[in-house]
C-alpha positions as CSV (number, residue, x, y, z in Angstrom):
1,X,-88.2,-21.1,137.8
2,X,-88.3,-17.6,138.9
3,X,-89.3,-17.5,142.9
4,X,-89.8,-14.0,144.0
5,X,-87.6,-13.5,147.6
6,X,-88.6,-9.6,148.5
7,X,-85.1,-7.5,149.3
8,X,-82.2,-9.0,151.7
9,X,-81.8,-6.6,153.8
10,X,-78.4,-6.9,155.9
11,X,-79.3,-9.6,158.7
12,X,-81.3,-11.2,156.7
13,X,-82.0,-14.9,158.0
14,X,-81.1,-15.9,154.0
15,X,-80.7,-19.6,154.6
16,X,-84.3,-19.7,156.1
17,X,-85.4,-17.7,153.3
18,X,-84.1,-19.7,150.9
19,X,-85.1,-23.4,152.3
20,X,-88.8,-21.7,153.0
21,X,-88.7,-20.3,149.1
22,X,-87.7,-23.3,147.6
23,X,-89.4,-26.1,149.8
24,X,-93.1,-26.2,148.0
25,X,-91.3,-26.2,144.9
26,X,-88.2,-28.5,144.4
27,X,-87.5,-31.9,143.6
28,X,-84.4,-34.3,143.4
29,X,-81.9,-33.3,140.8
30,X,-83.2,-29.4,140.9
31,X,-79.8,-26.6,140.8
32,X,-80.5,-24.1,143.3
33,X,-78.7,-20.8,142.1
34,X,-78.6,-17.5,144.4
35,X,-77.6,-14.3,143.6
36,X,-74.2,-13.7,145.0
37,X,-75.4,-9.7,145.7
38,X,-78.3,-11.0,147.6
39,X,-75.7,-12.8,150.3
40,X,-72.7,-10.5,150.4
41,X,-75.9,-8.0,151.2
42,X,-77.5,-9.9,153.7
43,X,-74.5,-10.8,155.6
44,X,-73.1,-7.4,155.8
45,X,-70.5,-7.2,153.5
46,X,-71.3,-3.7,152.1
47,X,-69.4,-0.6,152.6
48,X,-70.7,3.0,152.8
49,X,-67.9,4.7,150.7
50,X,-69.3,8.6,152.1
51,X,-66.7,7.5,154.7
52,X,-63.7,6.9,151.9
53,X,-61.1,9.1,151.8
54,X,-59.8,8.9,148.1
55,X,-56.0,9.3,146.9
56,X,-54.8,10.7,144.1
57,X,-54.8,7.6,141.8
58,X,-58.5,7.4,142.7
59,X,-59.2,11.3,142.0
60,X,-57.3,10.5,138.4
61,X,-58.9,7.1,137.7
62,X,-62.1,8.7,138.1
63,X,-61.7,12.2,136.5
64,X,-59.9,11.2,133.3
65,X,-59.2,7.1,133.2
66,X,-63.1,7.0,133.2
67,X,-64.2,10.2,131.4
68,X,-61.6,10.0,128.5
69,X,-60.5,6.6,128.2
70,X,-63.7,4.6,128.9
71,X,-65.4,7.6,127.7
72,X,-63.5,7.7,124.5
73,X,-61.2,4.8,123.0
74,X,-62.2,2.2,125.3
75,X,-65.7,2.5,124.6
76,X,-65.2,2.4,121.0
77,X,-62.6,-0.7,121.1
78,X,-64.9,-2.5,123.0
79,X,-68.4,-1.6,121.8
80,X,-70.3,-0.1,124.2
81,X,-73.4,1.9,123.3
82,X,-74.0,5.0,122.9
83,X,-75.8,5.7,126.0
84,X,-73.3,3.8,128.6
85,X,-70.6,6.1,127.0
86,X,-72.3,9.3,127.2
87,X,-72.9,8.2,131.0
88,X,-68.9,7.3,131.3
89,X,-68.2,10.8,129.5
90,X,-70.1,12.0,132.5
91,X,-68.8,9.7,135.1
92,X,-69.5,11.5,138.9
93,X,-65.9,12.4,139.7
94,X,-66.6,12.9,143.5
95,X,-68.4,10.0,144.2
96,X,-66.4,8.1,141.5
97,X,-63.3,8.6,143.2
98,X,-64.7,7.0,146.4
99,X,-65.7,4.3,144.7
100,X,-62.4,4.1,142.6
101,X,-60.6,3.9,146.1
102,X,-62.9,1.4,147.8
103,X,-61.9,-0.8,144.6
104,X,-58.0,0.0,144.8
105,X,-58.2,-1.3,148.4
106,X,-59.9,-4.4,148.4
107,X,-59.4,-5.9,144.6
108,X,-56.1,-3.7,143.3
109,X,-55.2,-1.8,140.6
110,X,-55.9,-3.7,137.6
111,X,-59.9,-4.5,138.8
112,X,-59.9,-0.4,139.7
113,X,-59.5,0.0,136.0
114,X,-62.6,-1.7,135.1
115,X,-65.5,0.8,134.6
116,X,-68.4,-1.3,136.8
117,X,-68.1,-4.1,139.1
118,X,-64.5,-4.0,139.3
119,X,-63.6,-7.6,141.2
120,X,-67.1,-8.1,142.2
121,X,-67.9,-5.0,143.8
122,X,-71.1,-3.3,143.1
123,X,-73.4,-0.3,143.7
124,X,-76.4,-1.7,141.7
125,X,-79.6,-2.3,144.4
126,X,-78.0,-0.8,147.0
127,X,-79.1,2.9,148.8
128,X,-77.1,5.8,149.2
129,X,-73.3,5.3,149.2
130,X,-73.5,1.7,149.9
131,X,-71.3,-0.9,147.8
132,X,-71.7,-4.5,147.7
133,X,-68.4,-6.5,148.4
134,X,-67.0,-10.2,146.6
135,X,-68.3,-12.9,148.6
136,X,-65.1,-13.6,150.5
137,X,-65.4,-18.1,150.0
138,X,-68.2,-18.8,147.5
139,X,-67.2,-22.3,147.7
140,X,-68.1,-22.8,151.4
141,X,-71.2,-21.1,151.1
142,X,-72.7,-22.7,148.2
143,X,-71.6,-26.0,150.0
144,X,-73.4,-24.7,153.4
145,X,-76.5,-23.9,152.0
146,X,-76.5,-27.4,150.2
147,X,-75.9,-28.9,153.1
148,X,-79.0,-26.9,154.8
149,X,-81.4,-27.7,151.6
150,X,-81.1,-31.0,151.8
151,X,-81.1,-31.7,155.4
152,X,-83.9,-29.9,155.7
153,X,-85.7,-30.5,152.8
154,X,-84.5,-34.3,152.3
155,X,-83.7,-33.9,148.3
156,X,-80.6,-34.3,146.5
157,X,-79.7,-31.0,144.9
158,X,-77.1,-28.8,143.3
159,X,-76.2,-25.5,144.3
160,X,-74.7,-22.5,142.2
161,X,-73.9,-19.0,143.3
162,X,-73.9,-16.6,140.4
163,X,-72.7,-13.5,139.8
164,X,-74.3,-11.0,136.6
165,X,-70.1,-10.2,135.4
166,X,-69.8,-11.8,132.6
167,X,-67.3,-14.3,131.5
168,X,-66.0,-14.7,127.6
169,X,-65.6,-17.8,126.1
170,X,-63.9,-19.2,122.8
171,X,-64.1,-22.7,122.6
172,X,-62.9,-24.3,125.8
173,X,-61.2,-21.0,126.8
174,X,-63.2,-19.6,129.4
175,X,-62.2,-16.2,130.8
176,X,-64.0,-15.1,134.0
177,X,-63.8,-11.3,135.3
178,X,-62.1,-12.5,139.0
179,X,-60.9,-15.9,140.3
180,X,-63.2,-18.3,140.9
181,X,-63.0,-21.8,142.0
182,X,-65.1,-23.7,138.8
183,X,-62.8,-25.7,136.7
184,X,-61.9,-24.6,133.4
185,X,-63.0,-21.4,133.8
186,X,-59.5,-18.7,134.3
187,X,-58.9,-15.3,135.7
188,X,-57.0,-13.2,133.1
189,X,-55.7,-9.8,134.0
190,X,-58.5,-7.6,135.4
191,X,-60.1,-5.1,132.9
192,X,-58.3,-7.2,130.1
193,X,-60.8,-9.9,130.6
194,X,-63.6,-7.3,129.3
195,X,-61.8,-5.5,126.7
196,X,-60.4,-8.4,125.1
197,X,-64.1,-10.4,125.3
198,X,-65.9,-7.2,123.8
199,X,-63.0,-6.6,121.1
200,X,-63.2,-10.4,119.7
201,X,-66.5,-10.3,120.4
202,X,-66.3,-13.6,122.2
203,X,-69.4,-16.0,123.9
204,X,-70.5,-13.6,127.1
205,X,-72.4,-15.5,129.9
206,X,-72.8,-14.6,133.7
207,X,-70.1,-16.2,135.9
208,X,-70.6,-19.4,137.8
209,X,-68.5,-18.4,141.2
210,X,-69.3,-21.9,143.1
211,X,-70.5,-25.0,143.0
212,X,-71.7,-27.6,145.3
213,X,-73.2,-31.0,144.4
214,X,-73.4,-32.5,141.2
215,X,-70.4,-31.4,139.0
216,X,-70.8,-30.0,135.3
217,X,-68.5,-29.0,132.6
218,X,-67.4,-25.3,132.0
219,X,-69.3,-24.7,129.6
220,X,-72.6,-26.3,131.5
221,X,-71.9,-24.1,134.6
222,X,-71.5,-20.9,132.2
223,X,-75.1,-21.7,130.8
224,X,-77.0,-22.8,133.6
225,X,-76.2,-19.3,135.1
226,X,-76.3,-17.5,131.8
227,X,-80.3,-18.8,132.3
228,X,-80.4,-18.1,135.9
229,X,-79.4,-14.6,135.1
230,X,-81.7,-14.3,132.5
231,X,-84.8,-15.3,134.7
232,X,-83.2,-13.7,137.5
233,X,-83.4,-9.9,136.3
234,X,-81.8,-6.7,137.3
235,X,-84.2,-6.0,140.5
236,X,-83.8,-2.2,140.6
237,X,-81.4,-1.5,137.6
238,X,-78.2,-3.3,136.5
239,X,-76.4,-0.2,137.2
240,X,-76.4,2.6,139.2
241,X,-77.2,5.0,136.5
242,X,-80.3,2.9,136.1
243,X,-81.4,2.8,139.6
244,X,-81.3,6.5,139.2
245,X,-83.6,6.9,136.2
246,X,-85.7,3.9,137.6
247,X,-86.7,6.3,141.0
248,X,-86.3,9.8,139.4
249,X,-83.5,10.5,142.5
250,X,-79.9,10.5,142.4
251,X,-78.3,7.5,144.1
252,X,-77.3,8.6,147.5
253,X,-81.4,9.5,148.2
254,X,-82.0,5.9,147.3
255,X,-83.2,4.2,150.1
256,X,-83.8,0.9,151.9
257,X,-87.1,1.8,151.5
258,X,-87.4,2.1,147.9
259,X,-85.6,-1.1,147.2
260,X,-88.0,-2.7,148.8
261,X,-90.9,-2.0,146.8
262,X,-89.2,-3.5,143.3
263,X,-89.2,-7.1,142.9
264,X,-86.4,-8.7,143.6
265,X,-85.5,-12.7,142.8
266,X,-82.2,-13.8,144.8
267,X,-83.0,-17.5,144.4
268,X,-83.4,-18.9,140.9
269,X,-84.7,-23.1,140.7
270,X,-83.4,-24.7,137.6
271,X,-84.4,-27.9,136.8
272,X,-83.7,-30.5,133.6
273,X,-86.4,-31.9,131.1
274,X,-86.7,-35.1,130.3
């Protein structure tokens, strides 16, 4: 069940706008999942990266790891389309090495290599030079805002927080883009995790970072916020090259403003048929 939320600014009261979204609407049993962007935004953790200074490896990564290697082989290997490579041939170089340094800082080398949300971080629905950060312990916020729900709302539920990145999957293997705390599901080496899910072409589903109440199997958690994605969608763009072409303005004239106006569902209710 899709339930419209309007933009999280930052210092947004989220766990009131959550219990107030979801109170007309869910019963016992119900999995609440939120969009991990929607909290790392409202609490603050963002970063304007017009105030990064970039090193070298950043200037490279972004000059020629992007342009040539995603932009060429990479692409190929791992099927991209056409249109995502022409944009990596034409990855910003300026702004992309700001961006490259922000992730060498906080998630290392082997996330930096990633061409979009390298270890969690993200530019999508966010204005000017402002990246989102990874939600620093998913598995004590899912359980607080659990905790909140059902004390104020007097149902049993589930929680999930849910991030787009996609995890691969081959039978019982489960490989997620970053660590996270859902059993089953494994962290393999950075970038690998999407080159070696695109090249074999394996199961892609979003990634289940946390989970509080009821607890599923691996391959439940993967699905349940495959569908939340799904119903979810990409507010302003999935990417920053499509918030761009979405308001006709290059990213850093993006504003709070404008983000605003698009629809925008942080909180998705999921509930189980009889």
């Amino acid at each position: 069940m899709k339930i419209v939320t309007g933009y999280w600014r930052p210092g947004t009261d989220y766990l009131n706008e959550i219990v107030s979204k979801v109170a007309p609407l869910v019963q016992d049993g119900d999995v609440i999942t939120i969009s991990e962007k929607a909290i790392v935004t409202s609490k603050g953790f963002i970063i304007d990266e017009s105030r990064v200074r970039p090193s070298s490896l950043a200037k490279f990564l972004s000059k020629y790891w992007m342009r040539l290697a995603w932009g060429g082989p990479i692409s190929y290997l791992t099927r991209l389309k056409q249109k995502t490579r022409v944009r990596l041939r034409n990855y910003p170089i300026e702004a992309g090495s700001l961006h490259k340094q922000t992730a060498l800082r906080i998630v290392g080398l082997l996330q930096s290599l990633r061409h979009y949300s390298e270890g969690g971080i993200d530019a999508s629905n966010l204005p000017y030079f402002y990246v989102s950060l990874p939600l620093p312990d998913p598995e004590f916020e899912a359980e607080k805002i659990r905790q909140v729900l059902e004390k104020s709302l007097n149902k049993k539920l589930t929680v999930m927080i849910v991030d787009g990145d996609t995890t691969y999957s081959w039978r019982n293997l489960h490989l997620a883009p970053r660590r996270v705390n859902v059993p089953g599901v494994v962290h393999f080496g950075g970038f690998l995790t999407f080159v070696i899910g695109r090249m074999l072409n394996l199961k892609s589903r979003s990634t289940p970072l946390a989970l509080s109440g009821n607890r599923y199997n691996p391959d439940w958690c993967l699905t349940l916020a495959e569908i939340a994605h799904r119903v979810r969608g990409e507010g302003a763009g999935r990417t920053v090259w499509d918030m761009e072409e979405k308001f006709g303005v290059p990213s850093k004239s993006i504003t709070w403003e404008m983000l605003e106006r698009v629809e925008h569902t942080a909180v998705v209710l999921l509930r189980f048929s009889n």
